[in-house]
CHARMM internal coordinates of N, CA and C (Angstrom, degrees):
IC EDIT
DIST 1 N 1 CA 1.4698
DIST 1 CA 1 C 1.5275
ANGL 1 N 1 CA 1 C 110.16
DIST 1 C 2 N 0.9205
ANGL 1 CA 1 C 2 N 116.12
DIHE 1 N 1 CA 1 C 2 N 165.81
DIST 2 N 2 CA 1.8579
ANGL 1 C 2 N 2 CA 132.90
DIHE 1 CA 1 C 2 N 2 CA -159.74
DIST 2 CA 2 C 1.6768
ANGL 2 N 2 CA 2 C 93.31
DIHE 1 C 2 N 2 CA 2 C -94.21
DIST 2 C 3 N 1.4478
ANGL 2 CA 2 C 3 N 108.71
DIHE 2 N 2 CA 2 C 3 N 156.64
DIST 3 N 3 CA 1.5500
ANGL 2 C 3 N 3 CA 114.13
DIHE 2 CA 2 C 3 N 3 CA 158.60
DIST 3 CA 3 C 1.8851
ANGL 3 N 3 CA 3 C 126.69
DIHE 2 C 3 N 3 CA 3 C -44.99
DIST 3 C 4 N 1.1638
ANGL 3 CA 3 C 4 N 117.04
DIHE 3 N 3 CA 3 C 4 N 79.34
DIST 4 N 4 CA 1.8180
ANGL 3 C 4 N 4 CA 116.67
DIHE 3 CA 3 C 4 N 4 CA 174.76
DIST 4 CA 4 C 1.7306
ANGL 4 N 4 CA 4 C 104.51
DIHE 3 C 4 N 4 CA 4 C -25.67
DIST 4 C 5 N 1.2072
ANGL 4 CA 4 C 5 N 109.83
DIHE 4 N 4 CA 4 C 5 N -33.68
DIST 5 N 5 CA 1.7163
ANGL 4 C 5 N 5 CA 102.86
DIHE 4 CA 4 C 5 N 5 CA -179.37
DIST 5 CA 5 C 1.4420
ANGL 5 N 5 CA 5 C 101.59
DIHE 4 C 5 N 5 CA 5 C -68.87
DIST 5 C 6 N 1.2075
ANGL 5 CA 5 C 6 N 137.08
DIHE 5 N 5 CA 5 C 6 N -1.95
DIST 6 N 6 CA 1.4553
ANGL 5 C 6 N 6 CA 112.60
DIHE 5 CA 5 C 6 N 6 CA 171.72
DIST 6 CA 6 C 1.6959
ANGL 6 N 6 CA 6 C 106.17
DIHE 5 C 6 N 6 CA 6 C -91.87
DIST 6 C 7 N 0.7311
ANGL 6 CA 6 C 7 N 146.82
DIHE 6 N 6 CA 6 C 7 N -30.70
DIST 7 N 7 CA 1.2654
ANGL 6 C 7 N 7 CA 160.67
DIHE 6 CA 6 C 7 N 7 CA 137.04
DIST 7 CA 7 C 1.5604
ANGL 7 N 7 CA 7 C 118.28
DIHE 6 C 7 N 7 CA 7 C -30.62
DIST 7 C 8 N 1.5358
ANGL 7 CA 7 C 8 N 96.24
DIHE 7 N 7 CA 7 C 8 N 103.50
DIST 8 N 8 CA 2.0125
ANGL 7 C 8 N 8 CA 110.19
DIHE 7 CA 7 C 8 N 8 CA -153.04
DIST 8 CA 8 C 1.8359
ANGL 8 N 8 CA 8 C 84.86
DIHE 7 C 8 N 8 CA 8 C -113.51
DIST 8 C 9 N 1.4860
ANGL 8 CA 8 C 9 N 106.46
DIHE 8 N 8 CA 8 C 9 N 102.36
DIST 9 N 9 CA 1.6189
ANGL 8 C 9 N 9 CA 93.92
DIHE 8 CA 8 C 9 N 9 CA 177.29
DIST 9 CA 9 C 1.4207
ANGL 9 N 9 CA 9 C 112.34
DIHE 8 C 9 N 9 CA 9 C -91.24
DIST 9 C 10 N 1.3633
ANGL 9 CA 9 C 10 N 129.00
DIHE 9 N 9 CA 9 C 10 N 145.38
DIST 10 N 10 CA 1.4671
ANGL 9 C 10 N 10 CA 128.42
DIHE 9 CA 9 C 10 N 10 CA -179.30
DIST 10 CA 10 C 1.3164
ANGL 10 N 10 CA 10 C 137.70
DIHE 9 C 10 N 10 CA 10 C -50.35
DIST 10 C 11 N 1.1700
ANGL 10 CA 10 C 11 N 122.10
DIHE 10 N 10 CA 10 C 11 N 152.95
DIST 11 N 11 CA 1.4675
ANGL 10 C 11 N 11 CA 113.61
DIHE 10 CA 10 C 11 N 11 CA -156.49
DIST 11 CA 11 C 1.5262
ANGL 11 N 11 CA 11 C 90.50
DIHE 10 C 11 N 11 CA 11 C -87.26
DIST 11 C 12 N 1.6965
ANGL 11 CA 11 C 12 N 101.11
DIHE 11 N 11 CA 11 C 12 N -179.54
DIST 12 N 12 CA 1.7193
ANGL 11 C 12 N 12 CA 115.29
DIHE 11 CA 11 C 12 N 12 CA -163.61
DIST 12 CA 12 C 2.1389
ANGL 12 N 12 CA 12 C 94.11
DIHE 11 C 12 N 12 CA 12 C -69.86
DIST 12 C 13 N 1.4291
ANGL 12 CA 12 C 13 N 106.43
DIHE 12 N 12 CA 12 C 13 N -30.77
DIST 13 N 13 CA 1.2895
ANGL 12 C 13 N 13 CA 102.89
DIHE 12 CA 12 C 13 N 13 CA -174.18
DIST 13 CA 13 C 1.1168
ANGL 13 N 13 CA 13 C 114.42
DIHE 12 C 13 N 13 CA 13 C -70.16
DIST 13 C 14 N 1.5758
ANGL 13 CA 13 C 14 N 114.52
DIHE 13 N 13 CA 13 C 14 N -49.93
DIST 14 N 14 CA 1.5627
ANGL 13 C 14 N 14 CA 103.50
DIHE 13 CA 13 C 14 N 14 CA -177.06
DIST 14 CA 14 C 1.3486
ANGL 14 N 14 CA 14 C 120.79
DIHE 13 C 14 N 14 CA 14 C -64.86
DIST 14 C 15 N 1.4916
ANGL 14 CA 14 C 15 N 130.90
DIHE 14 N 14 CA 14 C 15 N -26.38
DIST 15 N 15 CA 1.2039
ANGL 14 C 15 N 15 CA 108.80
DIHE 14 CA 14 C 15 N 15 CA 169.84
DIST 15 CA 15 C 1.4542
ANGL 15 N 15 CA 15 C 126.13
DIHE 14 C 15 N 15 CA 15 C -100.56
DIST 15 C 16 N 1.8132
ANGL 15 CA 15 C 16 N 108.57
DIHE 15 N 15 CA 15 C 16 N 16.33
DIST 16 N 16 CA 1.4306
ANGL 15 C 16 N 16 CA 102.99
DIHE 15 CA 15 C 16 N 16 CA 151.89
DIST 16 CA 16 C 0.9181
ANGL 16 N 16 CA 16 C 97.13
DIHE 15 C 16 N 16 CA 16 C -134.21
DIST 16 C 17 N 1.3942
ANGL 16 CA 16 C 17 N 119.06
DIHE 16 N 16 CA 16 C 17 N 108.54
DIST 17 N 17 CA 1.5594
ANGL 16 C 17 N 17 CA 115.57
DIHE 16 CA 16 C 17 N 17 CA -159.64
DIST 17 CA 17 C 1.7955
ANGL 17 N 17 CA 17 C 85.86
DIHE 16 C 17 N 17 CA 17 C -101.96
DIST 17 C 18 N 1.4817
ANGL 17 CA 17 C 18 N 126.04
DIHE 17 N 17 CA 17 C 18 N -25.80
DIST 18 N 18 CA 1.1822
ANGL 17 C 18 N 18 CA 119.40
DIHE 17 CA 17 C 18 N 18 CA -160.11
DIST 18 CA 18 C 2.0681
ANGL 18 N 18 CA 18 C 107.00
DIHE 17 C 18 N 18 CA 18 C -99.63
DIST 18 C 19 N 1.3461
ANGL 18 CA 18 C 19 N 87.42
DIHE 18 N 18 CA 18 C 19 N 23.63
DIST 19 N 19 CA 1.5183
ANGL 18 C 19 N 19 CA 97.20
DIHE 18 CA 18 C 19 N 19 CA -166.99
DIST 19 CA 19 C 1.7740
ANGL 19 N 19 CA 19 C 91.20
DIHE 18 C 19 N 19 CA 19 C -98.34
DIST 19 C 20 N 1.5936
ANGL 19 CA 19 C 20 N 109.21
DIHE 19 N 19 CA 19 C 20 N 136.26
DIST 20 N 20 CA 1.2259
ANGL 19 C 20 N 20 CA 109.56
DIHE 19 CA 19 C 20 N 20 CA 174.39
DIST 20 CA 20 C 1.7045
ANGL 20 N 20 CA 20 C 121.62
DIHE 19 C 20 N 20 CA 20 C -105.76
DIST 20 C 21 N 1.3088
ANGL 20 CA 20 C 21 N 99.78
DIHE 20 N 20 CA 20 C 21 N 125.22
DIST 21 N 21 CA 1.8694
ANGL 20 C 21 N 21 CA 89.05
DIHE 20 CA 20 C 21 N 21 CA -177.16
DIST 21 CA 21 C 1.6421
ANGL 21 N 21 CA 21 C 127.06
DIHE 20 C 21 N 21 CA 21 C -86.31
DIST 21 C 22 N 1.0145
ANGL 21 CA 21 C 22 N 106.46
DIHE 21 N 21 CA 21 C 22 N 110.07
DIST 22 N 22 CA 1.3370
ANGL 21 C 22 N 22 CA 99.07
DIHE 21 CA 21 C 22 N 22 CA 174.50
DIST 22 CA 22 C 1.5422
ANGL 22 N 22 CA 22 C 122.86
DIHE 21 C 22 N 22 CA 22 C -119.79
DIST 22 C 23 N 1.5400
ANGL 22 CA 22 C 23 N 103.49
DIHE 22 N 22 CA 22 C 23 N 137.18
DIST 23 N 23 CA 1.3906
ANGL 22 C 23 N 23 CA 114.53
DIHE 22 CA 22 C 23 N 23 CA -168.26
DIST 23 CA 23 C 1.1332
ANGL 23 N 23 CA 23 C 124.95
DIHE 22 C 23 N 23 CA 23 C -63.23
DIST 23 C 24 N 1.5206
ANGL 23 CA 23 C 24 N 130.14
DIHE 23 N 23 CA 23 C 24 N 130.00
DIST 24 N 24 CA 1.3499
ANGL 23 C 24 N 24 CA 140.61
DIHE 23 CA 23 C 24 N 24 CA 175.32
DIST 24 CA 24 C 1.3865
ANGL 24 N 24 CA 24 C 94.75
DIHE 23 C 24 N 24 CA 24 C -36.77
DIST 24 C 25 N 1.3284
ANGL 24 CA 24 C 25 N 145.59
DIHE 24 N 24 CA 24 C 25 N -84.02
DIST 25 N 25 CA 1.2658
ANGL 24 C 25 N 25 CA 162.47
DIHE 24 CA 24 C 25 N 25 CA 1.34
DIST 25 CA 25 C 1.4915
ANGL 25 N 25 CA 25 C 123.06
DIHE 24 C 25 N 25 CA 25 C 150.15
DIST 25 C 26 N 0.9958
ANGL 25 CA 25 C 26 N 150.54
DIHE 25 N 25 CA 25 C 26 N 33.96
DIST 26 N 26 CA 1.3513
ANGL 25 C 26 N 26 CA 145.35
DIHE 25 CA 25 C 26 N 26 CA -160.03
DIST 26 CA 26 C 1.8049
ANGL 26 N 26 CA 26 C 104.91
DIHE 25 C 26 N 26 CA 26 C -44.54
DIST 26 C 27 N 1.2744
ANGL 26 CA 26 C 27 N 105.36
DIHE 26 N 26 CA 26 C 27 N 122.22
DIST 27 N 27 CA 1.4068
ANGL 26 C 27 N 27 CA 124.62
DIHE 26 CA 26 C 27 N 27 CA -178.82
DIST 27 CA 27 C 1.4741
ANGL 27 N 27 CA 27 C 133.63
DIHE 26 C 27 N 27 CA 27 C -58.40
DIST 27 C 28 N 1.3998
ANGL 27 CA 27 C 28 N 85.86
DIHE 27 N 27 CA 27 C 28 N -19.69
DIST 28 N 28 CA 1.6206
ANGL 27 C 28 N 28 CA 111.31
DIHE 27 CA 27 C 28 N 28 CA -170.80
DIST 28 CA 28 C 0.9943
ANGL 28 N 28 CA 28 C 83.17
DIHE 27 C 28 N 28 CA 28 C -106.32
DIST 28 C 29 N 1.9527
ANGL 28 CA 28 C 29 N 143.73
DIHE 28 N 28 CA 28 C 29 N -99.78
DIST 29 N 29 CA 1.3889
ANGL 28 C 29 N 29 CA 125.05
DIHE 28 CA 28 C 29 N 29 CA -151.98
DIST 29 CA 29 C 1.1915
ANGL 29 N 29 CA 29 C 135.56
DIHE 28 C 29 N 29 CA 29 C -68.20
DIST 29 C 30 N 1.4850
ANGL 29 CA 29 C 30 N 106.35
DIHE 29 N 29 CA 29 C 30 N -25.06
DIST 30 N 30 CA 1.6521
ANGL 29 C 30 N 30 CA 123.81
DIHE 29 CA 29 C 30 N 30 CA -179.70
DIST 30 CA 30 C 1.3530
ANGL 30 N 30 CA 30 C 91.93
DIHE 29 C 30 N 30 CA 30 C 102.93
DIST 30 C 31 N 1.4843
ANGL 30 CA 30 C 31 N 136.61
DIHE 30 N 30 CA 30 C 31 N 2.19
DIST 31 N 31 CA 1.3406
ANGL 30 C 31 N 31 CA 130.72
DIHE 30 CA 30 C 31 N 31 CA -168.86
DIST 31 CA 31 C 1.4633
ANGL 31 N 31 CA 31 C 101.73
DIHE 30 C 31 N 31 CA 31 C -70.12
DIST 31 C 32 N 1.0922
ANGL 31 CA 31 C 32 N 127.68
DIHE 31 N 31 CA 31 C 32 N 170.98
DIST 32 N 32 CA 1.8042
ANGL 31 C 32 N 32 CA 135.82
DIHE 31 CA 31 C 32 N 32 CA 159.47
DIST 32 CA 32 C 1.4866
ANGL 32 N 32 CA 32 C 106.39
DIHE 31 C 32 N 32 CA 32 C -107.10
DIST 32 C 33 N 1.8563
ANGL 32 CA 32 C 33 N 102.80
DIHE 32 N 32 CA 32 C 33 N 120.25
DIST 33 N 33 CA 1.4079
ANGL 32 C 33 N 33 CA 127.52
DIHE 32 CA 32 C 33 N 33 CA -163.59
DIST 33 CA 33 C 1.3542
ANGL 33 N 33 CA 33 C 115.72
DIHE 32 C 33 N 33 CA 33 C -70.26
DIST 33 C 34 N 1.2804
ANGL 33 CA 33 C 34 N 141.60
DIHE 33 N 33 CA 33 C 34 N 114.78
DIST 34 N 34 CA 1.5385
ANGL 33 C 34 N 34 CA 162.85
DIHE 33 CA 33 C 34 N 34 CA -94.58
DIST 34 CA 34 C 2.5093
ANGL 34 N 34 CA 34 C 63.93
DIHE 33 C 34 N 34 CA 34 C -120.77
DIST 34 C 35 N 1.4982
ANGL 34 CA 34 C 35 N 101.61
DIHE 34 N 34 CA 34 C 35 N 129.91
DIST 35 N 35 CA 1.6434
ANGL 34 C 35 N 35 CA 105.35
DIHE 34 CA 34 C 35 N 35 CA -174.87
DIST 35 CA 35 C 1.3598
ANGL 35 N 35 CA 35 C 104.94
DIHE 34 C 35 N 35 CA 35 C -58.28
DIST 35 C 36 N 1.4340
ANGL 35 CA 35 C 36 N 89.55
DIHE 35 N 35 CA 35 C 36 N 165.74
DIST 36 N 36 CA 2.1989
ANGL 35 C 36 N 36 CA 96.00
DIHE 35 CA 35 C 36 N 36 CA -156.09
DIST 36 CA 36 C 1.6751
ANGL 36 N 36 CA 36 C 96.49
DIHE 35 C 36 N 36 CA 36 C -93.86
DIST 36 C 37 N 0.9777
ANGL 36 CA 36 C 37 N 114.50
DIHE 36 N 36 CA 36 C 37 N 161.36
DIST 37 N 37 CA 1.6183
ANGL 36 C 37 N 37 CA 134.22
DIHE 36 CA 36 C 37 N 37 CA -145.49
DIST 37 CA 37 C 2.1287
ANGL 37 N 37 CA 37 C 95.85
DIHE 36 C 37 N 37 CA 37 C -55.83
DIST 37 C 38 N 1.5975
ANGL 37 CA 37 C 38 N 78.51
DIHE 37 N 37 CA 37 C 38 N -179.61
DIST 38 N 38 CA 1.5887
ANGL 37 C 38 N 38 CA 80.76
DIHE 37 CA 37 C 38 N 38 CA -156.95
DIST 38 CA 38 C 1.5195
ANGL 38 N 38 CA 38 C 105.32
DIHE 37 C 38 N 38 CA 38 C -79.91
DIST 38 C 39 N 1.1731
ANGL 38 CA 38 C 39 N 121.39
DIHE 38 N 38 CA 38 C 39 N 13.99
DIST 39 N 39 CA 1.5564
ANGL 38 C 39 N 39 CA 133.48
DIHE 38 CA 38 C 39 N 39 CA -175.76
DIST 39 CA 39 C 2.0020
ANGL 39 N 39 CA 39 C 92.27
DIHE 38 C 39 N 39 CA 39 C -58.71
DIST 39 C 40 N 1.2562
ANGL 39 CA 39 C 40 N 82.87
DIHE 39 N 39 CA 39 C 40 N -88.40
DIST 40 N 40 CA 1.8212
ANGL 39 C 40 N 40 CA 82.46
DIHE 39 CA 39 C 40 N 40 CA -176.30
DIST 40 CA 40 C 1.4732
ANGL 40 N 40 CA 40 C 97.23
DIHE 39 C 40 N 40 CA 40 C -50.80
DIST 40 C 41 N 1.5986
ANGL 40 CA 40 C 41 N 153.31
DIHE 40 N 40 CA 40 C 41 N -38.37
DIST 41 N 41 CA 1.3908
ANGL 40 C 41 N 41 CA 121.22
DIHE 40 CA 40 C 41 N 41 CA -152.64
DIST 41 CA 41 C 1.4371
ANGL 41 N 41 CA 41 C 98.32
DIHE 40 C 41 N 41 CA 41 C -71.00
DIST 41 C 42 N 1.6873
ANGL 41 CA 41 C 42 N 141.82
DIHE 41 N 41 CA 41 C 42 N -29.79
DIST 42 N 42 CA 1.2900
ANGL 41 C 42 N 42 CA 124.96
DIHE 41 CA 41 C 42 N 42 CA -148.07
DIST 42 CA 42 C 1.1532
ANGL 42 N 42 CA 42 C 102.31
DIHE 41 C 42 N 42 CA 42 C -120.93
DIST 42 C 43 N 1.6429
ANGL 42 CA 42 C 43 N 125.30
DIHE 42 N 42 CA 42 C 43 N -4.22
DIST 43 N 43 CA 1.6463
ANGL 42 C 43 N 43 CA 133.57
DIHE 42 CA 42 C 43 N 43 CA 138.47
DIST 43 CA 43 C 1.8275
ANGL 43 N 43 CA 43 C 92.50
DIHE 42 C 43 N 43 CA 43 C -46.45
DIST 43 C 44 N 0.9779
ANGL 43 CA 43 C 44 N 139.11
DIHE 43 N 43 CA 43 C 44 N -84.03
DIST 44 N 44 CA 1.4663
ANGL 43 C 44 N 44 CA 137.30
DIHE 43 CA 43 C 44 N 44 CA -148.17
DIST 44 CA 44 C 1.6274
ANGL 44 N 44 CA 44 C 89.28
DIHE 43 C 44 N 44 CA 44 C -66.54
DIST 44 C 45 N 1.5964
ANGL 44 CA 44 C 45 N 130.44
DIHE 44 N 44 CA 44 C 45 N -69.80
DIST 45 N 45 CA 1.1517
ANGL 44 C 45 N 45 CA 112.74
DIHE 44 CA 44 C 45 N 45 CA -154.73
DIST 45 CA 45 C 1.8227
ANGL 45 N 45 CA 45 C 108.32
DIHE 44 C 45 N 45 CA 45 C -61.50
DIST 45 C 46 N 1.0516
ANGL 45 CA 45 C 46 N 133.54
DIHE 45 N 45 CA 45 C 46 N -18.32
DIST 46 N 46 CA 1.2323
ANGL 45 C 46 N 46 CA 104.98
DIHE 45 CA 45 C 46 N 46 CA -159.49
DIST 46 CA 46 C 1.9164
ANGL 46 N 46 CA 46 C 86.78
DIHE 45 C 46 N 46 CA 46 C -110.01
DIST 46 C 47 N 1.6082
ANGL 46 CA 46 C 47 N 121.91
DIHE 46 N 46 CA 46 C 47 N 16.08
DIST 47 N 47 CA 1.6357
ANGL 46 C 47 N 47 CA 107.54
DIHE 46 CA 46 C 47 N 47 CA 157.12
DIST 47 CA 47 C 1.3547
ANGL 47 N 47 CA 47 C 93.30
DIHE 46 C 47 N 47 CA 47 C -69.21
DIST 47 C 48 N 1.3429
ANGL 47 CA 47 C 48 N 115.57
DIHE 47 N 47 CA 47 C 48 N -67.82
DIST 48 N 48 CA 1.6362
ANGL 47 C 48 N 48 CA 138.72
DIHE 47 CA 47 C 48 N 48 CA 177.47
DIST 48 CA 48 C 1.9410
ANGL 48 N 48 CA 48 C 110.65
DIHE 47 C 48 N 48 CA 48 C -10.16
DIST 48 C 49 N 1.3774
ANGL 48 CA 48 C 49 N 100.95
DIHE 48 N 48 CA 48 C 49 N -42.72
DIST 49 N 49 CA 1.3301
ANGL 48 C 49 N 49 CA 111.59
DIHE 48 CA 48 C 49 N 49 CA -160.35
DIST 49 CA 49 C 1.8595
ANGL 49 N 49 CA 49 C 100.50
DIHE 48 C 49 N 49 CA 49 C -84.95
DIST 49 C 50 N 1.8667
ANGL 49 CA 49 C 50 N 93.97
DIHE 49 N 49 CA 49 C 50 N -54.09
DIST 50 N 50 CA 1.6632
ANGL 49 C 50 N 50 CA 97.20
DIHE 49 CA 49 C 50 N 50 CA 173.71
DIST 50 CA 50 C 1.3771
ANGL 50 N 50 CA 50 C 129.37
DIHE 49 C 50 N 50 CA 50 C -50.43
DIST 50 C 51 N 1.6934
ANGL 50 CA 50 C 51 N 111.87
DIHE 50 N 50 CA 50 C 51 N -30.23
DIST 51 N 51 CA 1.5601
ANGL 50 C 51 N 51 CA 128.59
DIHE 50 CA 50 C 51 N 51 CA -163.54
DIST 51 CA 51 C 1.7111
ANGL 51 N 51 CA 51 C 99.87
DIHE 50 C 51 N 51 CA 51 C -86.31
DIST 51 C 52 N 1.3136
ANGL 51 CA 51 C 52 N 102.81
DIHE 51 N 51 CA 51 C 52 N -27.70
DIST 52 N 52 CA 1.5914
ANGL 51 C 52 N 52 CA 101.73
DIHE 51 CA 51 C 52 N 52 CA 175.79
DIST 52 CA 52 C 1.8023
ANGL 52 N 52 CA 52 C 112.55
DIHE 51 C 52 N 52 CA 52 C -82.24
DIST 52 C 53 N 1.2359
ANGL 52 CA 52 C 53 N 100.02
DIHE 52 N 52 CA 52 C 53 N -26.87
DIST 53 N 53 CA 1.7508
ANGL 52 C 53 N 53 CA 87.64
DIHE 52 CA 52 C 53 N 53 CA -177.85
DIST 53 CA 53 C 1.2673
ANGL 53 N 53 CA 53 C 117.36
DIHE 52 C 53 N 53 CA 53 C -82.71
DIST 53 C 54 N 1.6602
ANGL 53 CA 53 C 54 N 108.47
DIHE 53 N 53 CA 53 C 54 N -21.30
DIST 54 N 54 CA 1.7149
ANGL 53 C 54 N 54 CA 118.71
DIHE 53 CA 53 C 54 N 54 CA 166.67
DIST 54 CA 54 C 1.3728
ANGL 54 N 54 CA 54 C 96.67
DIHE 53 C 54 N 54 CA 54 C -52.23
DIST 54 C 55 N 1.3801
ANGL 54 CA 54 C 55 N 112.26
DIHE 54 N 54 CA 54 C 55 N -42.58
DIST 55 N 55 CA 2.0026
ANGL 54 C 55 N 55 CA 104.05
DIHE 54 CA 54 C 55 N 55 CA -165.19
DIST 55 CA 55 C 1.1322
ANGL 55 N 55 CA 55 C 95.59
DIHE 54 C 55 N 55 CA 55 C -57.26
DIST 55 C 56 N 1.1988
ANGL 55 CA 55 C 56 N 116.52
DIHE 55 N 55 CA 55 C 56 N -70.13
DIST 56 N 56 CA 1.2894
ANGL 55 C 56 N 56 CA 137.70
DIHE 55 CA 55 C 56 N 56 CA -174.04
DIST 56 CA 56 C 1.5951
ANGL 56 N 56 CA 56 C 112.37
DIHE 55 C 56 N 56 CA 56 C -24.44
DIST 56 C 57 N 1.2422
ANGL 56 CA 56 C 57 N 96.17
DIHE 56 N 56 CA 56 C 57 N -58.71
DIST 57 N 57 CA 2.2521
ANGL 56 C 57 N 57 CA 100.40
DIHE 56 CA 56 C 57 N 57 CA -176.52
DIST 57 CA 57 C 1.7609
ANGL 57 N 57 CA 57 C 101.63
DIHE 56 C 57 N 57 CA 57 C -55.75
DIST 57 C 58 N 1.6322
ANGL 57 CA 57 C 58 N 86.15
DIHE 57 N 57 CA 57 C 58 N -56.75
DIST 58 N 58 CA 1.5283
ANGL 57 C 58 N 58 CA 94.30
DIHE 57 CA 57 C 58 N 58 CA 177.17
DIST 58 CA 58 C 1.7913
ANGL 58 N 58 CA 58 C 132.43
DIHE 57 C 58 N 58 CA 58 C -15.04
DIST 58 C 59 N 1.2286
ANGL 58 CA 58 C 59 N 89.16
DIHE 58 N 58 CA 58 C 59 N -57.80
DIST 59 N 59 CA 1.4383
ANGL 58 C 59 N 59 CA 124.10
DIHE 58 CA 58 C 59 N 59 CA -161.66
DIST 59 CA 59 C 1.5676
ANGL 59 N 59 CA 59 C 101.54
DIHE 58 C 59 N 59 CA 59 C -83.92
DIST 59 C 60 N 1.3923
ANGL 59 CA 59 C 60 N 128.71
DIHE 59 N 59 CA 59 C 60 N -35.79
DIST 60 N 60 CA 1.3888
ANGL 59 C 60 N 60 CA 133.42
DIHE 59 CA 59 C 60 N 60 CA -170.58
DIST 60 CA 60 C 2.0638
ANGL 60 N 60 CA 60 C 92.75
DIHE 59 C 60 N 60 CA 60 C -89.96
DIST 60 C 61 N 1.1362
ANGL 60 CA 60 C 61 N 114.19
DIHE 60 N 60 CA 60 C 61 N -56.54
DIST 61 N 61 CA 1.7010
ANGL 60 C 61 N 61 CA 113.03
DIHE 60 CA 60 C 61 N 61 CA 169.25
DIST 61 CA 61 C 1.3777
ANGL 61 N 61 CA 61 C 104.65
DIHE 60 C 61 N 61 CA 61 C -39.71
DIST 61 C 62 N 1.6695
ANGL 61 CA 61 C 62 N 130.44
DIHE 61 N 61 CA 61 C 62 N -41.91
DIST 62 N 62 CA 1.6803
ANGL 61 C 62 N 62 CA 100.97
DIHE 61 CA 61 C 62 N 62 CA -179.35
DIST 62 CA 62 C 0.9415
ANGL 62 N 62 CA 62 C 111.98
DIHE 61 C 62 N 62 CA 62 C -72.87
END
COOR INIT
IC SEED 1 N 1 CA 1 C
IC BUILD
C-alpha cells in the first residue's frame, strides 16, 4: 500500500457544510447556552420517529 499521508481527508465542515455549530458555552458568561432552536430538534426527532416505524413495518413483515 502507498503512503496514507498522501491522502488529505476532509474536514468536519466540508462534509457538513450545512451542519450548524453551536456552542455549549456562552463566551461571554461562561454560562451553558439554553439548546439552539427547534429547527435541528424536529429535523432529529421526526428521523428518530421515521427510522423507528421502518423497524417497526420491518418487524411486523417477518
Amino acid at each position: 500500500m502507498g503512503d496514507l499521508s498522501q491522502y488529505t481527508l476532509p474536514t468536519t465542515e466540508e462534509v457538513f457544510s450545512d451542519l450548524v455549530v453551536y456552542p455549549a458555552f456562552d463566551k461571554d458568561t461562561k454560562q451553558p447556552n439554553p439548546p439552539p432552536p427547534s429547527r435541528g430538534d424536529s429535523g432529529q426527532s421526526g428521523q428518530s420517529a421515521q427510522s423507528g416505524g421502518s423497524g417497526d413495518e420491518s418487524g411486523e413483515d417477518q
